[in-house]
NUKOLKOL-744643 format. One line per 5 residues: number of its first residue (from 1); their letters; for each residue x, y, z of C-alpha. Coordinates in Angstrom, 1 decimal, padded with zeros to 4 digits. Example, Ala and Ser with C-alpha at 12.3 -4.5 7.8 and 13.67 -1.06 7.14 Angstrom:
<sites>
1) as) 012.3/-004.5/007.8 ~ 013.7/-001.1/007.1
</sites>
This chain:
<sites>
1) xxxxx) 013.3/-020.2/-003.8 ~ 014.4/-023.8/-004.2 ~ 017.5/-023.7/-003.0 ~ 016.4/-022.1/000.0 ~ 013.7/-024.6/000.9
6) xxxxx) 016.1/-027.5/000.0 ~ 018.6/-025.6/002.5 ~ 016.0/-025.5/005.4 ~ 015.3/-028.9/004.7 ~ 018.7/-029.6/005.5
11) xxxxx) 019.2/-027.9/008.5 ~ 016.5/-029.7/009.6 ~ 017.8/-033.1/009.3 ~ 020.9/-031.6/010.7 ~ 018.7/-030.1/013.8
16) xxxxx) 019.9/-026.4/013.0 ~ 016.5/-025.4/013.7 ~ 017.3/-022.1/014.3 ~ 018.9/-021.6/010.6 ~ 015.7/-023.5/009.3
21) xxxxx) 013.4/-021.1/011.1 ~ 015.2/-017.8/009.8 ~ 014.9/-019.2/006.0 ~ 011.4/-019.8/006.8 ~ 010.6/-016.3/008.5
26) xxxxx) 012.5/-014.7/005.7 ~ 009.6/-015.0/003.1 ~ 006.6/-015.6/006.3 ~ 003.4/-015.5/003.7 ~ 004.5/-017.6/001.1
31) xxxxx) 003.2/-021.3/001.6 ~ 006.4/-023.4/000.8 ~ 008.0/-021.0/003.4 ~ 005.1/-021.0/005.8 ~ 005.3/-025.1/005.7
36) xxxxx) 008.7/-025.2/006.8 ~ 007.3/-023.1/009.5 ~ 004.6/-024.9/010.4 ~ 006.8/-028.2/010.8 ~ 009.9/-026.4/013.0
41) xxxxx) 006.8/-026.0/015.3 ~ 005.9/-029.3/015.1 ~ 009.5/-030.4/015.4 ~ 009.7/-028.3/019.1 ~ 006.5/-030.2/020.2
46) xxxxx) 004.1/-026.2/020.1 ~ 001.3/-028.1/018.2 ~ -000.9/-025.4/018.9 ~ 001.7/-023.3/016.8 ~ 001.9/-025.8/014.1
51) xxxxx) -001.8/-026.0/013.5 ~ -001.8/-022.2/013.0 ~ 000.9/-022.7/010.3 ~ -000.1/-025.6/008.6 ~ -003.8/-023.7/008.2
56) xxxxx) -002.2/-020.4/006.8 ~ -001.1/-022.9/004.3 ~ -004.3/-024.5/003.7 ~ -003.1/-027.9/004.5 ~ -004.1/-030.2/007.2
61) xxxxx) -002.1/-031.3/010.4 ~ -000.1/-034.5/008.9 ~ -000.8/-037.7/010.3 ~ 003.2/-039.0/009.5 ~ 005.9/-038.8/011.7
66) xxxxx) 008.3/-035.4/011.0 ~ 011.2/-037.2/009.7 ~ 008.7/-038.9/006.6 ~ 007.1/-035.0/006.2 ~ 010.4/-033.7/005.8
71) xxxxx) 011.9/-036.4/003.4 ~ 008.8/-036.2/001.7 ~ 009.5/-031.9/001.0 ~ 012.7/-032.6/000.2 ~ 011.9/-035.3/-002.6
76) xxx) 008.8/-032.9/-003.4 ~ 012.0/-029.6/-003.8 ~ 014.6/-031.8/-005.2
</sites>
C-alpha cells in the first residue's frame, strides 16, 4: 500500500495525473487512497469535488498550497 501511495505521489509531482488518479480509484474507500483523490481534484481546480473527498476522509479542506500537501504525504509515506 506504500509503495503505491508513494507512486501516486510521484506522478503527481510529475503531472501524470491520470496514472495518480487510477492508483487512487484502485482502492476508492480506503482514506490514504481517498486523499490522493481528494487532492487530484484539487489539483484540476473541481473544489466542489475535492471537498467531497477530503470529507469521505474525515479531514478538512487544507489551507496550504498543493505542492506543500503533497510533499507533506510524501514525507508522511516515505
Amino acid at each position: 500500500m506504500k509503495e503505491q501511495i508513494l507512486n501516486a505521489l510521484q506522478y503527481i509531482r510529475e503531472n501524470r495525473w491520470e496514472e495518480a488518479h487510477e492508483i487512487a480509484q484502485s482502492r476508492e474507500g480506503h482514506p490514504d487512497y481517498d486523499r490522493i483523490h481528494a487532492l487530484l481534484h484539487r489539483i484540476e481546480g473541481d473544489e466542489w469535488n475535492a471537498k467531497y473527498w477530503y470529507r469521505r476522509c474525515g479531514l478538512p479542506y487544507p489551507d496550504v498550497s498543493v505542492e506543500e500537501e503533497t510533499e507533506e504525504l510524501y514525507k508522511r509515506y516515505s
